[in-house]
C-alpha positions as CSV (number, residue, x, y, z in Angstrom):
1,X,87.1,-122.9,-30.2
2,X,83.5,-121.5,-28.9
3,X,81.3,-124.3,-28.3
4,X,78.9,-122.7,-30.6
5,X,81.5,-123.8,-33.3
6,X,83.0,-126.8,-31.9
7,X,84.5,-129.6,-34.7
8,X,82.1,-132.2,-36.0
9,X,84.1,-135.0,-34.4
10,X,83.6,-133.5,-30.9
11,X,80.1,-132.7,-31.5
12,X,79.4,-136.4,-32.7
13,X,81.8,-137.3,-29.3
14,X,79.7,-134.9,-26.6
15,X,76.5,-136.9,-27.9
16,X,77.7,-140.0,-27.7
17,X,78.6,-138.9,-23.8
18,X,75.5,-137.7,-23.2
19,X,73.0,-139.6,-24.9
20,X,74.8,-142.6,-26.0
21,X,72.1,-145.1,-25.9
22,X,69.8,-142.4,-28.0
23,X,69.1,-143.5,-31.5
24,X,71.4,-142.2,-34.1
25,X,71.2,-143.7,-37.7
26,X,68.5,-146.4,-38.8
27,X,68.2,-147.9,-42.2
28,X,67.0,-151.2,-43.3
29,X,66.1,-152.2,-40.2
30,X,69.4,-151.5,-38.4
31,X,69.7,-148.8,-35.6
32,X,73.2,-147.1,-34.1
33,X,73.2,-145.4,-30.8
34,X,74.9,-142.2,-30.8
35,X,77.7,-144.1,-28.7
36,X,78.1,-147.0,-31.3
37,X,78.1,-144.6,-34.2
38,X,80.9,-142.2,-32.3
39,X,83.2,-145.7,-32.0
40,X,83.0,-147.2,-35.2
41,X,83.5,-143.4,-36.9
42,X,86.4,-143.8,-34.5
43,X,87.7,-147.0,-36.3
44,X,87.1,-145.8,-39.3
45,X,88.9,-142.7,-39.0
46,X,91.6,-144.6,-38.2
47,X,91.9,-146.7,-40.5
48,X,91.4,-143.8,-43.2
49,X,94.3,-142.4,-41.9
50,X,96.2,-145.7,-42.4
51,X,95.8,-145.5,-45.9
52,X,96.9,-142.0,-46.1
53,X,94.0,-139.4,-45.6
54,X,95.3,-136.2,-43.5
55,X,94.1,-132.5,-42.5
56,X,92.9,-130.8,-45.7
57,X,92.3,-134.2,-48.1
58,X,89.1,-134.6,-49.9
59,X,87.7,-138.3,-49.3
60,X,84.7,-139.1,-52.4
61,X,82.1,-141.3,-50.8
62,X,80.4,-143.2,-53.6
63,X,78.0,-145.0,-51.4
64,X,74.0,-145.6,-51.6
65,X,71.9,-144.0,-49.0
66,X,73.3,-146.4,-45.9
67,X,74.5,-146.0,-42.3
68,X,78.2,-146.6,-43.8
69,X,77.6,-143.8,-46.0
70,X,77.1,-141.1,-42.6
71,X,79.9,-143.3,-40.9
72,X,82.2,-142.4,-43.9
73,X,81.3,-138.7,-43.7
74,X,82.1,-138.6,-40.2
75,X,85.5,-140.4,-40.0
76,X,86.6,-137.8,-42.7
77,X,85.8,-135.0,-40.8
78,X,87.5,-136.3,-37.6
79,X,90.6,-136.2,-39.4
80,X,90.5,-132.7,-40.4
81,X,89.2,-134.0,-44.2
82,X,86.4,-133.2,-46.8
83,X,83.6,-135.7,-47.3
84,X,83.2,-135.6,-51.0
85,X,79.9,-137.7,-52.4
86,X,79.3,-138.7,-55.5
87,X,76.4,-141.3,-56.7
88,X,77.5,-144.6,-56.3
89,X,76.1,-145.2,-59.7
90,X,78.8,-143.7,-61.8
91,X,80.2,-144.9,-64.7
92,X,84.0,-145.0,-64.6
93,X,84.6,-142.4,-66.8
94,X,82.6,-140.1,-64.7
95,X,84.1,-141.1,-61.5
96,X,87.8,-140.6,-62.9
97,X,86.7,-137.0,-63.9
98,X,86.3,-136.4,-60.8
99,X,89.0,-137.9,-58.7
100,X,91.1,-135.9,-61.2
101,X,89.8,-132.5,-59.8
102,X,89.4,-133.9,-55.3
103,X,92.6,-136.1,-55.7
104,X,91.3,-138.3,-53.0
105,X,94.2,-140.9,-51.1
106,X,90.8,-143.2,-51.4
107,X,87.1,-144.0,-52.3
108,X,84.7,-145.3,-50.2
109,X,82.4,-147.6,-52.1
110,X,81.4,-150.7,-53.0
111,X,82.9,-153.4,-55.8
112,X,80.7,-152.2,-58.2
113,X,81.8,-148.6,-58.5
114,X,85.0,-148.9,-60.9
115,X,88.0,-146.8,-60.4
116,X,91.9,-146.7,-60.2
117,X,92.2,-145.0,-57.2
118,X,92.4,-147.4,-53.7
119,X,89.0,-148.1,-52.9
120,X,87.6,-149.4,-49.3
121,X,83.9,-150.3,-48.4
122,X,82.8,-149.7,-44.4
123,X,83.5,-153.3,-44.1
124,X,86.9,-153.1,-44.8
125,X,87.8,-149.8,-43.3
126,X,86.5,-151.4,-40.1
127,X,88.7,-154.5,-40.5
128,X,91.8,-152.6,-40.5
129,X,91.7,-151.3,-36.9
130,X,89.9,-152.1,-33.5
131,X,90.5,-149.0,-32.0
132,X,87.6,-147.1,-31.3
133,X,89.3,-144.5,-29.0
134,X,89.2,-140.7,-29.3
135,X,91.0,-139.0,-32.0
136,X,93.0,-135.8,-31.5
137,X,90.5,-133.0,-32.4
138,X,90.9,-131.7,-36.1
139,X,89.1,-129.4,-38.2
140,X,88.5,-129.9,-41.9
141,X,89.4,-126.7,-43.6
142,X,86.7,-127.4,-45.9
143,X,83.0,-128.8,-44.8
144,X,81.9,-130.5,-47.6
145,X,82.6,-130.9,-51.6
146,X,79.7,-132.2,-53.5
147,X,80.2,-131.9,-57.5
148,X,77.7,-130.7,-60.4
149,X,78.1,-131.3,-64.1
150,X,78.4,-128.0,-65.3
151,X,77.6,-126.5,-68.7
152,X,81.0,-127.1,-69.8
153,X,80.3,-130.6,-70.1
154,X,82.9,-131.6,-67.7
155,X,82.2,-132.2,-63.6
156,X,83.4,-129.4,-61.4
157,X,83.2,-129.0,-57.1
158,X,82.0,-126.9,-55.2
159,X,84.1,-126.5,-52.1
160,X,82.1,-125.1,-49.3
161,X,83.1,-121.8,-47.6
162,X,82.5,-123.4,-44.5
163,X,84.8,-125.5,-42.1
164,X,84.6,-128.0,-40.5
165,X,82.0,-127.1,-37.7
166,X,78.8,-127.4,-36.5
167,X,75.9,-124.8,-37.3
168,X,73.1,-125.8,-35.2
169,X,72.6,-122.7,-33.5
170,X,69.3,-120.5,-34.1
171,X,69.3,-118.6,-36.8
172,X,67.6,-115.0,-36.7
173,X,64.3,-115.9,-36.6
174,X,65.0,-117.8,-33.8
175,X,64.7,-121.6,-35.5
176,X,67.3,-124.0,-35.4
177,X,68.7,-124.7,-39.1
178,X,66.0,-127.0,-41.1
179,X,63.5,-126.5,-38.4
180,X,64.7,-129.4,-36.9
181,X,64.9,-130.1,-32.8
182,X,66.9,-132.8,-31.4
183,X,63.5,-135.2,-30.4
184,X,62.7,-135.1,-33.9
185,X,62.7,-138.3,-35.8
186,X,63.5,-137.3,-39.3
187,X,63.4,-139.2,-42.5
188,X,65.7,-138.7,-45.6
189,X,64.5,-140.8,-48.6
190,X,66.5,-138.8,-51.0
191,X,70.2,-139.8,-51.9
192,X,72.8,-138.7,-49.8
193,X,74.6,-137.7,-52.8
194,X,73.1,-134.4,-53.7
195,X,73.8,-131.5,-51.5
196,X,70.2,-130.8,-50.0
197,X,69.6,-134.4,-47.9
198,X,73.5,-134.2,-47.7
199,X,73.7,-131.0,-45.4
200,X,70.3,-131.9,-44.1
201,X,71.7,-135.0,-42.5
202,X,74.6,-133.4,-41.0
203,X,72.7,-131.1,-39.6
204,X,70.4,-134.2,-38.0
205,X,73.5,-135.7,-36.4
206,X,74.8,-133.1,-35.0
207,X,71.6,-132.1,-33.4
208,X,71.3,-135.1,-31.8
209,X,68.3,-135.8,-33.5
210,X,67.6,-139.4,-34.9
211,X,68.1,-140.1,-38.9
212,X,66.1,-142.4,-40.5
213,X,67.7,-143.4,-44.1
214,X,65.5,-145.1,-47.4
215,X,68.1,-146.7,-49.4
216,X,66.2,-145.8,-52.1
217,X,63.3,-143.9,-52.2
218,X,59.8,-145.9,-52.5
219,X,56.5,-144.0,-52.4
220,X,55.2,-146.4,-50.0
221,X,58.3,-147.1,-48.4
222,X,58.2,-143.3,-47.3
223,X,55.0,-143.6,-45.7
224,X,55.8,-146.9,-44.3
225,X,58.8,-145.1,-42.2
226,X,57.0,-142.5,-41.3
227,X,54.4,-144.1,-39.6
228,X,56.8,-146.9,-38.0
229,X,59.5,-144.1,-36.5
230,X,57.1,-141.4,-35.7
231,X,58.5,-139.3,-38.6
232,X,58.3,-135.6,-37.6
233,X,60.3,-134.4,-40.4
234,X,61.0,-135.3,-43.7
235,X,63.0,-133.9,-46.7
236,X,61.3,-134.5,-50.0
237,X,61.8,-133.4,-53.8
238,X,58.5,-132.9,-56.2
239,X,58.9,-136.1,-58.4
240,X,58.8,-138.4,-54.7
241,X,56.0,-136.0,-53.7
242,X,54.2,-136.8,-56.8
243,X,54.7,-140.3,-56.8
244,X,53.4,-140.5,-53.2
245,X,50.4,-138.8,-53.5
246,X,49.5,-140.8,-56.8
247,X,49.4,-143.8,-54.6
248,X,45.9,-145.2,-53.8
249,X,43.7,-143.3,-51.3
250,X,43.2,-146.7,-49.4
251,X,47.3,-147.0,-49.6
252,X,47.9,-143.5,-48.2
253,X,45.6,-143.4,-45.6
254,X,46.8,-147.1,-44.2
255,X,49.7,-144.9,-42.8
256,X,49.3,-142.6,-40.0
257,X,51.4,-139.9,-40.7
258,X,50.1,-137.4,-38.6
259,X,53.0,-136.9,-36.8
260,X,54.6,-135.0,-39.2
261,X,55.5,-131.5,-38.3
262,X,58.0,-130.5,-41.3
263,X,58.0,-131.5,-44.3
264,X,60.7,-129.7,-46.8
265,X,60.8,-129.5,-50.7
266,X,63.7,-128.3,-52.8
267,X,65.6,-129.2,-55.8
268,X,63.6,-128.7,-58.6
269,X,59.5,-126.5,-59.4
270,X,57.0,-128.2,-58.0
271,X,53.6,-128.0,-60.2
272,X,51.0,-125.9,-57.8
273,X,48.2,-128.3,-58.0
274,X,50.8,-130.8,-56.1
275,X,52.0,-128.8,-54.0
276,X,48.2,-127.5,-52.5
277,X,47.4,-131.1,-52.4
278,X,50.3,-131.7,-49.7
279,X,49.5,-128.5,-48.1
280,X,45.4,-129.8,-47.7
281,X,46.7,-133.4,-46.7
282,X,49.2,-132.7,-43.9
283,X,48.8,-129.0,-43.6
284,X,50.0,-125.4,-44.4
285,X,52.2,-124.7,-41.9
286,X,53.6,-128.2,-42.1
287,X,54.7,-127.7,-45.8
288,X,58.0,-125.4,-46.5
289,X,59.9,-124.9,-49.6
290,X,63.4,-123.5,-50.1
291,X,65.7,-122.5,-53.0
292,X,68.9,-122.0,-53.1
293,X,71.7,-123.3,-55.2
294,X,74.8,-125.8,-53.5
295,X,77.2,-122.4,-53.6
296,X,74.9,-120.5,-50.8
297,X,75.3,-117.3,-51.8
298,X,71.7,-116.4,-51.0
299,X,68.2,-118.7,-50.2
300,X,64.7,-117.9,-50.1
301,X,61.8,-119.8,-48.2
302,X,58.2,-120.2,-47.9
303,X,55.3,-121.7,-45.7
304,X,52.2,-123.4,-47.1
305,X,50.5,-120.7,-45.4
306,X,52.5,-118.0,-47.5
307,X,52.2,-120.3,-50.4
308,X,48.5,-119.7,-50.5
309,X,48.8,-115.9,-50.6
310,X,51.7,-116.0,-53.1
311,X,50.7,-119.4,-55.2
312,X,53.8,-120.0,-57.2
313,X,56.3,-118.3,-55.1
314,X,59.5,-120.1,-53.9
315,X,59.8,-117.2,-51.0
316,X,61.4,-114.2,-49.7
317,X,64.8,-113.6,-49.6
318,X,66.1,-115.1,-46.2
319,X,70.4,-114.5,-46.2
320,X,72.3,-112.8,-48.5
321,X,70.4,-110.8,-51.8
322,X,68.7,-111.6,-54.6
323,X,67.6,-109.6,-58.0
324,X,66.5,-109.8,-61.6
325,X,68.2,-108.6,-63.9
326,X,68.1,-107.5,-67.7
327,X,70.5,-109.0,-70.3
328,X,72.4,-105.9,-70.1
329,X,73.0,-106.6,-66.5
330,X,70.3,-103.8,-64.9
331,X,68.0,-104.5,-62.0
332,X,64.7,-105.3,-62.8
333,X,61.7,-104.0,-61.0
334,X,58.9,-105.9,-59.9
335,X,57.3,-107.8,-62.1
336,X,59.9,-108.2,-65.1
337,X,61.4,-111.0,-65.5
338,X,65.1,-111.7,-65.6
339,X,67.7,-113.8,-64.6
340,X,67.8,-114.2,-61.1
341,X,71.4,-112.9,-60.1
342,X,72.8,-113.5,-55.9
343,X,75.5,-112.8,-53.4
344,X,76.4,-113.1,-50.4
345,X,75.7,-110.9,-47.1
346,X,78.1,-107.8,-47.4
347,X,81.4,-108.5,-45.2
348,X,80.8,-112.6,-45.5
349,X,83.2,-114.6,-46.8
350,X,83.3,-116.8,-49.2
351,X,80.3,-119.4,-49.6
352,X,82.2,-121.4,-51.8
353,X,84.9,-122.0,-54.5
354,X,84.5,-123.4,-57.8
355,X,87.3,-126.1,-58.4
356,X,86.8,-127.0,-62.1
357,X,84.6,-124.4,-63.3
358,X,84.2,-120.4,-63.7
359,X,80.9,-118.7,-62.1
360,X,78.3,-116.6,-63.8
361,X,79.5,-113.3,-62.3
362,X,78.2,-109.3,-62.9
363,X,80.4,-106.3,-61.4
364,X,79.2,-105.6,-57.6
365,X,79.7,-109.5,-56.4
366,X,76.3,-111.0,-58.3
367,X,76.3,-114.2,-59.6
368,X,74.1,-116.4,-61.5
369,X,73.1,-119.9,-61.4
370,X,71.1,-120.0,-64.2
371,X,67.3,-119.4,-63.2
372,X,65.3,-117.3,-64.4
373,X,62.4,-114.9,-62.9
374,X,61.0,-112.2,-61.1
375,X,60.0,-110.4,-58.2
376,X,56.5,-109.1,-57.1
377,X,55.8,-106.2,-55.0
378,X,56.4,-107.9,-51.7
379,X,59.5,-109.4,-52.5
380,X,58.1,-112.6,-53.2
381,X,60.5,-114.7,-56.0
382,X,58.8,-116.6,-58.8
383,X,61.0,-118.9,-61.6
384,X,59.9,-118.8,-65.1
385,X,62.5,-121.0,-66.3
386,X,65.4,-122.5,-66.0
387,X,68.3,-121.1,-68.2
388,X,68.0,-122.9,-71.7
389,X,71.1,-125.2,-71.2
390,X,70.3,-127.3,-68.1
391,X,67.7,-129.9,-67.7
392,X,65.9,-130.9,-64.1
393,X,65.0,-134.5,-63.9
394,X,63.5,-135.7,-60.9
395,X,65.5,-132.8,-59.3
396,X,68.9,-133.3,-60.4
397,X,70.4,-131.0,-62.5
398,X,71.3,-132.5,-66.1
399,X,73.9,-130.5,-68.5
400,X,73.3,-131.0,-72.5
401,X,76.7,-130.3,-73.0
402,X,77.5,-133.5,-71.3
403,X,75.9,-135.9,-73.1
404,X,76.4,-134.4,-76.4
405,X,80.2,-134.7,-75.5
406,X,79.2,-138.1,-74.9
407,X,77.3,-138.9,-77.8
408,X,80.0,-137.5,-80.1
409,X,82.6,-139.7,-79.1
410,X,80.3,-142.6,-81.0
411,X,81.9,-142.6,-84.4
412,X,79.1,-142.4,-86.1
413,X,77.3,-139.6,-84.4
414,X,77.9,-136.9,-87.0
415,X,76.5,-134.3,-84.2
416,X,73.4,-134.3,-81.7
417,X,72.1,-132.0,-79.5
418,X,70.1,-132.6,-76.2
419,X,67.2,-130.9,-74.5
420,X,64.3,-131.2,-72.2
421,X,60.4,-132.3,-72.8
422,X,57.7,-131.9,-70.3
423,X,57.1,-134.5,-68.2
424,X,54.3,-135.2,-65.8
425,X,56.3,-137.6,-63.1
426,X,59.9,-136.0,-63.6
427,X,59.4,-132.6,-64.4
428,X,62.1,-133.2,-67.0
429,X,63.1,-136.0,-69.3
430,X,66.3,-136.2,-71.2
431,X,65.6,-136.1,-75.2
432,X,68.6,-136.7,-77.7
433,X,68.6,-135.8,-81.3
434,X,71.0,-137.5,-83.5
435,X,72.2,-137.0,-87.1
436,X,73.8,-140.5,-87.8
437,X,75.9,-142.0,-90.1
438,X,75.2,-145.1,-91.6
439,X,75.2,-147.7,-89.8
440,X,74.1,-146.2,-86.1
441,X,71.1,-147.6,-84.5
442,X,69.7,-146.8,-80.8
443,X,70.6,-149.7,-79.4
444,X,74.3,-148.9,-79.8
445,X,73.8,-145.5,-78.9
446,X,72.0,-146.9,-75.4
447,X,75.1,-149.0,-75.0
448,X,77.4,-146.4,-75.4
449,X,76.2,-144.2,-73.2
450,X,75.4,-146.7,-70.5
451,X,79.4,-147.1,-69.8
452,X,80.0,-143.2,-69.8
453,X,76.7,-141.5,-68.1
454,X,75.3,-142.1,-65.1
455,X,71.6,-143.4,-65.8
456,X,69.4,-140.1,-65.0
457,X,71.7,-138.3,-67.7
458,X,70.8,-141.1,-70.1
459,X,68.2,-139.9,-72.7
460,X,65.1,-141.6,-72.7
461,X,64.0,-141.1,-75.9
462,X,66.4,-140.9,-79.5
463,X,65.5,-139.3,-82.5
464,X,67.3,-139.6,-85.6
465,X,67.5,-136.8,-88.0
466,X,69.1,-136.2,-91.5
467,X,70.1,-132.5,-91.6
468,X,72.4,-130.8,-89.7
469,X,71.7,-129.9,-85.9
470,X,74.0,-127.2,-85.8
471,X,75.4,-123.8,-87.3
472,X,79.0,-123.7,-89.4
473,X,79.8,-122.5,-85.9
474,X,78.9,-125.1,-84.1
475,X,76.0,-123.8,-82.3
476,X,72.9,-125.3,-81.4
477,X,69.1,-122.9,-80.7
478,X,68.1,-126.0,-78.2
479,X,65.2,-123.6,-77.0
480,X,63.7,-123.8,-80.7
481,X,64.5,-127.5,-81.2
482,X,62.5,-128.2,-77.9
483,X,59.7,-125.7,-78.8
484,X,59.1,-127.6,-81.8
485,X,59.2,-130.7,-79.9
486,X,56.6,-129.5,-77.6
487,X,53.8,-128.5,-80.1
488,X,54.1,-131.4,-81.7
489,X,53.4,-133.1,-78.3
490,X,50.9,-130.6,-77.9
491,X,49.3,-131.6,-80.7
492,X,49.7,-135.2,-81.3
């Protein structure tokens, strides 16, 4: 194999020769070198193969931000196997869905994720072998697996189009993936789970750079690291932006974190007047934004500098092709707005592969995940909206269909539908209307859903309602229910 694309496992193993005593991994207050982290993956590994994980198995990782978390990932891979996370806070249901679809020989998590299949925290794994040797090199077919709701209502993966290998060389305009450089010190507060700070930390590992993990994030937590580690780079999504710079001005500035030198944002908009505030506190160039969805097929990217000149913008085009299109499937031009169709680089394979799901797909290879925009002049891209079905909260992406499937199971939900209101902290906050039948109250609905939906899905609010929700069809104009919801917060 060219060393350009050598497996994870012997990256990880070449480190750990030649700058074993470097910082790896720190969170909590705990550090790995690069030559302790190799070993126990090496254990690990092991000991996942014990229990019946081989070449080409999917392995779901239901672990909080933690070093056992990366350890897990790694251990997979060495095997020739597919990390596959999910948030450790899944309710059983949830987490069954899934397995059905990876078929994993185990878990990794802790007691308090519930599920049928054999499950092992790092702890155990580690107590069933000693031998932190070198394993044969293996490639996993597949380099990651990370899962998204869907607007089915049901959980679906999305199986990378990549292998098993590393991809830290420069890209073509001559930066290394992320902007990151193996001296940086770079800080992940976001969870592991989601497929941004998921690749970002791979990348960070294989770099030979040195991670530095927030179990969970914590505004002044953030700055805390930062400032303690040297923090020269640091993945962020708008809500933990927001929530930072609403601290104190006497809190922020008993941090010094001047040593930042990228800082990226992704996942979900982030409101302008936030977003120059970052760029005036730590600088232009400092601040870069990318969007892209987990299936790869195109991204675009922006500086702060850029930003100012194209305020709103999430970027240029960067890999692969972009457009708007009409409802009738046209190309827009400039200016009108559509729904923002990609695909991939012509002659590149596969990004990924839908394993649950169907995508969004136009004749010529286009597909759509659901935003919607336009272009200006200078091929700048600007979102209007997201498509009407799916909800961003704090950056995750929240399906109605699923907890209305949800909700309906209660026996005495006669129907409900779920959308979106405006919300200054979250972007998005889930809203549920309900028509009940006698007897239904919110605190059984609460309890209901608190044993099938994981808690960011959960609706904050409830509202009760005697007529019907939907059509004889069974179709439900969320966009009008919410718009109504709006004005009257509008004008409450």
């Amino acid at each position: 194999m060219a060393e350009a694309l050598m497996s994870l496992g012997e990256a990880l193993r070449r480190l750990a020769a030649s700058q074993g005593e470097a910082p790896a991994v720190t969170c909590e207050g705990r550090t790995l070198t690069y030559a302790e982290f190799n070993a126990r993956t090496n254990r690990i590994a092991r000991a996942m193969a014990a229990k019946g994980v081989k070449l080409g198995d999917l392995v779901t990782i239901g672990l909080p931000n933690s070093i056992g978390f990366v350890e897990a990932c790694f251990a997979a891979w060495k095997l020739g196997a597919t990390p596959q996370p999910i948030s450790f806070r899944l309710p059983k249901a949830e987490v069954e869905a899934i397995c059905d679809l990876a078929d994993p020989p185990l878990v990794v998590a802790l007691d308090s994720l519930e599920t049928d299949r054999p499950r092992f925290d790092i702890d155990a794994l580690l107590a069933l072998s000693d031998d932190d040797s070198e394993l044969p090199d293996a490639v996993a077919p597949i380099l990651k697996a990370p899962t998204s709701g869907g607007s089915t209502g049901r959980p679906k993966l999305i199986l990378s189009g990549s292998p098993g290998v590393t991809a830290n060389t420069p890209t073509l305009d001559g930066q290394r993936p992320w902007r990151l450089e193996p001296d940086d010190a770079a800080v992940i507060p976001a969870p592991l789970y989601h497929n941004g700070p998921f690749g970002c930390a791979l990348a960070i590992l294989t770099l030979g750079a040195h991670l530095v993990l927030i179990p969970r994030f914590d505004a002044e937590g953030t700055l805390a690291a930062i400032d303690q580690h040297r923090g020269s780079w640091i993945y962020l999504v708008p809500t933990m932006m927001s929530r930072i710079w609403k601290l104190p001005d006497e809190v922020k500035a008993g941090y010094d974190i001047s040593s930042l030198r990228v800082l990226w944002h992704l996942a979900a908009p982030c409101p302008p007047a936030l977003k120059e505030a970052w760029i005036d506190w730590v600088g232009p160039e400092t601040v870069l934004e990318l969007y892209a969805g987990t299936e790869a097929q195109a991204i675009t990217t922006i500086t702060g500098t850029e930003w100012l000149s194209h305020r709103g913008s999430v970027g240029q085009v960067k890999a692969g092709e972009m457009t708007a299109m009409s409802e009738a499937g046209e190309p827009l031009p400039p200016g009108q707005v559509g729904e923002i169709y990609m695909r991939r680089p012509e002659g590149a394979p596969a990004t990924y592969q839908y394993r649950g799901a169907t995508a969004r797909t136009l004749p010529g290879g286009w597909e759509s995940l659901g935003d919607i925009g336009w272009f200006d002049e200078d091929g700048y891209l600007y979102l209007a909206d997201r498509r009407t079905d799916m909800i961003l909260v704090g950056g995750s992406n929240v399906y109605p269909a699923e907890i209305e499937a949800a909700l309906d199971e209660h026996p005495l939900v006669a129907s409900s539908a779920v959308i979106g209101l405006p919300h200054e902290d979250l972007g998005s906050t889930v809203h549920a209307i309900v028509q009940p039948r006698e007897g239904l109250d919110e605190a059984q609905l609460r309890a209901h859903l608190a044993e099938r939906l994981v808690t960011y899905k959960q609706p904050r609010s409830y509202e009760f309602v005697e007529e019907n929700i939907r059509d004889d069809a069974g179709k439900v104009r969320r966009t009008a229910l919410r718009d109504e919801r709006v004005a009257r917060m509008k004008g409450a």
